[in-house]
C-alpha positions as CSV (number, residue, x, y, z in Angstrom):
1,X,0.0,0.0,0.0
2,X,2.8,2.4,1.1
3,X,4.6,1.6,-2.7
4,X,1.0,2.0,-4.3
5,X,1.1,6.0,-3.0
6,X,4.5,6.4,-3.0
7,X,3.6,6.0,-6.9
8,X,0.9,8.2,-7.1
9,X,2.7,10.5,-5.5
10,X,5.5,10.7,-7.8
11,X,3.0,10.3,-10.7
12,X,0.9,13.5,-9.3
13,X,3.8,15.6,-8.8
14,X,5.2,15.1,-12.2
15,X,1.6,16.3,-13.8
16,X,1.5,19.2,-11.3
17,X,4.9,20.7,-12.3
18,X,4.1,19.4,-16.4
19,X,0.5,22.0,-16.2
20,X,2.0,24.8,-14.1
21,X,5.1,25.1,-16.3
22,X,2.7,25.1,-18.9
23,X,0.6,27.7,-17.5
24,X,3.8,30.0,-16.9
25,X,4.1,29.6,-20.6
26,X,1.3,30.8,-21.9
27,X,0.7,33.5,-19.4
28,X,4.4,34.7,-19.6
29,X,5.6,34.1,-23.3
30,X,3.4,36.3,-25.1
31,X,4.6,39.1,-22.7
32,X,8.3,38.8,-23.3
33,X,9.3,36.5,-20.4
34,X,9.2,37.6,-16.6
35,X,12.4,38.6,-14.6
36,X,13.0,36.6,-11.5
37,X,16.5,37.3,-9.6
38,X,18.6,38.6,-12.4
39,X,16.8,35.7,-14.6
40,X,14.6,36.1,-18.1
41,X,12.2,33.0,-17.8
42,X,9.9,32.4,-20.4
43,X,10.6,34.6,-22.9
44,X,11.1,32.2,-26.0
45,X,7.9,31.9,-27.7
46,X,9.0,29.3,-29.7
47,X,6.1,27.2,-27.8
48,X,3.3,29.8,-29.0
49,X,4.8,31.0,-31.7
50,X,1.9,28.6,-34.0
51,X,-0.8,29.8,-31.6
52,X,-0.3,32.9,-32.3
53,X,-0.2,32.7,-35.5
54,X,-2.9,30.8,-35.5
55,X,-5.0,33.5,-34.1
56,X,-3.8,36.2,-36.0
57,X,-4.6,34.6,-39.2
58,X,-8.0,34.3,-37.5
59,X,-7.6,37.8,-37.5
60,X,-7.8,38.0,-33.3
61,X,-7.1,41.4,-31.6
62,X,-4.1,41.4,-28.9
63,X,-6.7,41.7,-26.4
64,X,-8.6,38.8,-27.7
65,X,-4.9,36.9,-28.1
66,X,-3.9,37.6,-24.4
67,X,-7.7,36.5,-23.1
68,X,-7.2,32.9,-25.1
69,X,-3.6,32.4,-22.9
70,X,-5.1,33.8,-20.0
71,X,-8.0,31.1,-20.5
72,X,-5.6,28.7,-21.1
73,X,-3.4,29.6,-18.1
74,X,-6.3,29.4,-15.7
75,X,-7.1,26.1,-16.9
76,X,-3.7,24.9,-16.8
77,X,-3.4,26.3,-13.1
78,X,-7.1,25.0,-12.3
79,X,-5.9,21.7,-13.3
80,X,-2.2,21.9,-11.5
81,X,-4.1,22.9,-8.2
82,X,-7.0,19.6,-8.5
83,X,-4.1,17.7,-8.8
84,X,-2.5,18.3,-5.8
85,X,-5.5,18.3,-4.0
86,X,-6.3,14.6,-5.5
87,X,-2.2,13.9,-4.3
88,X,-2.5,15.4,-0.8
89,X,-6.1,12.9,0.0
90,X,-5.0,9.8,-2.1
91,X,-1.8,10.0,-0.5
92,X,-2.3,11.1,2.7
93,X,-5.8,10.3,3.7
94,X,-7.5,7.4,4.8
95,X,-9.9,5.4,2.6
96,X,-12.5,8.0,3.1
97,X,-10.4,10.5,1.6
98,X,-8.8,8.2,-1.0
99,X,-12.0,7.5,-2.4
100,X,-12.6,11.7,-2.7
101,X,-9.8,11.6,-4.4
102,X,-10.9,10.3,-7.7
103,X,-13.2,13.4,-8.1
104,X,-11.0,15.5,-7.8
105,X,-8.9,14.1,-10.5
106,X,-11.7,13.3,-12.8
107,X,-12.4,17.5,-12.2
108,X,-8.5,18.2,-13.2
109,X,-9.0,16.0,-16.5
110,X,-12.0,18.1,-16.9
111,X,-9.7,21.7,-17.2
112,X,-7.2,20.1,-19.0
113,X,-9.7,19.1,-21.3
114,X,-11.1,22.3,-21.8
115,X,-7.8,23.5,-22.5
116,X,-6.5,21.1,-25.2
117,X,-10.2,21.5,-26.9
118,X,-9.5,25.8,-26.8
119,X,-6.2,24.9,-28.4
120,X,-7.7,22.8,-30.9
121,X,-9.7,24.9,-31.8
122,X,-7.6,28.0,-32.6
123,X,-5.1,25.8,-33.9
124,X,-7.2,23.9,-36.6
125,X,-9.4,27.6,-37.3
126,X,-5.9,29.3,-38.1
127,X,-4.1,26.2,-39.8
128,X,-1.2,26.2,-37.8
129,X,-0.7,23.1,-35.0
130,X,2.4,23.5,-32.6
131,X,3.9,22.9,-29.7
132,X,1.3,23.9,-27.7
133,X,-1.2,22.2,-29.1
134,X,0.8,18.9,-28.4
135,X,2.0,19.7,-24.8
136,X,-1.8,19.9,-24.2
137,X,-3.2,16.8,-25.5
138,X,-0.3,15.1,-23.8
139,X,-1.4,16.8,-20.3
140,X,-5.0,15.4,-21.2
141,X,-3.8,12.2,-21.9
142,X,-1.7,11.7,-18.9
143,X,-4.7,12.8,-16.3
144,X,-7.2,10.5,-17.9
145,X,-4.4,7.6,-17.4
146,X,-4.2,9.4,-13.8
147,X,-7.4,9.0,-13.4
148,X,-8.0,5.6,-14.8
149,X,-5.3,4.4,-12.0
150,X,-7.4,5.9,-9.0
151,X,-10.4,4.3,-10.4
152,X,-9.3,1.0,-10.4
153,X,-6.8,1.0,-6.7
154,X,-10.1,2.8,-5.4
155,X,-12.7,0.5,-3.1
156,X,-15.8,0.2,-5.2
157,X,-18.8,0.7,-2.9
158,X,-20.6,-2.6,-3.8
159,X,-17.1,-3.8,-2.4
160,X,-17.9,-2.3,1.0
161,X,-22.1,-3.5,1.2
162,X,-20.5,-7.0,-0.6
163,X,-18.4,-7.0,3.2
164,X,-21.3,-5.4,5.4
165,X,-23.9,-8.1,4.5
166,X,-21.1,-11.0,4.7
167,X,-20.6,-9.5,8.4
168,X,-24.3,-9.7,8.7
169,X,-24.7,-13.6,7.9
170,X,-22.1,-14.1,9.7
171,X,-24.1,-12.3,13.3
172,X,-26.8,-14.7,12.2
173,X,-25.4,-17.2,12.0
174,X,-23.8,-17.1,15.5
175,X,-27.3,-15.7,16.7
176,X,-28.7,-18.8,15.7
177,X,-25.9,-20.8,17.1
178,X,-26.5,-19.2,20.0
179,X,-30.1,-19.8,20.6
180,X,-29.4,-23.4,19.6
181,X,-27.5,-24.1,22.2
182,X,-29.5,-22.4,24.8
183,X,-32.4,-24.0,24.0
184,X,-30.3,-27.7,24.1
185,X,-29.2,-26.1,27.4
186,X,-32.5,-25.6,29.0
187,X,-33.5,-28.9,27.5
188,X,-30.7,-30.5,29.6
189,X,-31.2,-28.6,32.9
190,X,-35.1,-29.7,32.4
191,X,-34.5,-34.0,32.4
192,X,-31.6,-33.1,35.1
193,X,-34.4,-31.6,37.1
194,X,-37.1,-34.7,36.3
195,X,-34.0,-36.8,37.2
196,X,-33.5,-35.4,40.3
197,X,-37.4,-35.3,41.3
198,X,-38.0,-39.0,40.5
């Protein structure tokens, strides 16, 4: 059990770092990079450069370019946060929480989704599929095997009422036992009693 989450773990934290790296990307690229102690991250746009052509052969506005990678940003981000959230219960919860888990997953595949579809769609519109286009279908395509994973190392409910009513035969069954042998009991202490009066 302790290798299953230690794998789910590691699995999780690669998928968080993949979609917030990607998120940085599209929020930080079209602006030119960002400066973070004396370093230019970001600020090759070699990953968006067929986005954005894409969009302006569409014939998109800035504004409208900048709200499509802030959409997909938010999604990525969305989807990085569900993620550790699915992590943090699967891995650290009890099977309460492990079985909450899945959800939350399910809801990160859901962004992600939403994300590679946006992408799709600009891409194919404008002619021009890239980098981007790819990093996102493979994000979708590693949170549905995610999720796939938890679905099958999660308990199943009919699991649990499968146990509950095998617990419950089993009480009748030493219920009945039980009265058996009192009744054979009281039986016995009734002839010992005749027994003794004759």
């Amino acid at each position: 059990m302790i290798s299953s989450r230690l794998f789910f773990a590691s699995m999780m934290l690669f998928w968080i770092s993949f979609l917030s790296l990607l998120a940085l990307v599209v929020i930080y690229a079209p602006q030119g990079g960002v400066e973070l102690a004396g370093l230019t991250l970001f600020a090759n746009t070699g990953l968006i450069d067929a986005t954005t052509a894409a969009m302006q052969g569409i014939g998109f506005s800035l504004i409208a370019q900048s709200v499509v990678f802030g959409l997909l940003g938010g999604l990525n981000v969305a989807a990085a946060g569900l993620v550790l959230f699915a992590m943090m219960f699967y891995v650290l919860g009890q099977e309460r929480e492990q079985r909450e888990a899945l959800p939350l997953a399910e809801g990160a595949a859901a962004c992600t989704a939403a994300a590679a579809a946006l992408t799709v769609a600009v891409t194919f519109a404008g002619g021009q599929t890239g980098a981007l286009m790819v990093l996102e279908l493979v994000a979708l395509g590693g949170l549905l095997l995610t999720v796939m994973s938890l679905t099958q190392s999660a308990i199943e409910p009919g699991d649990a009422e499968s146990e509950g009513e095998g617990i419950k035969e089993l009480d009748d069954v030493i219920a009945d036992h039980a009265a058996n042998h009192a009744a054979f009991s009281a039986q016995l202490a009734s002839l010992s009693r005749r027994g003794a009066n004759t």
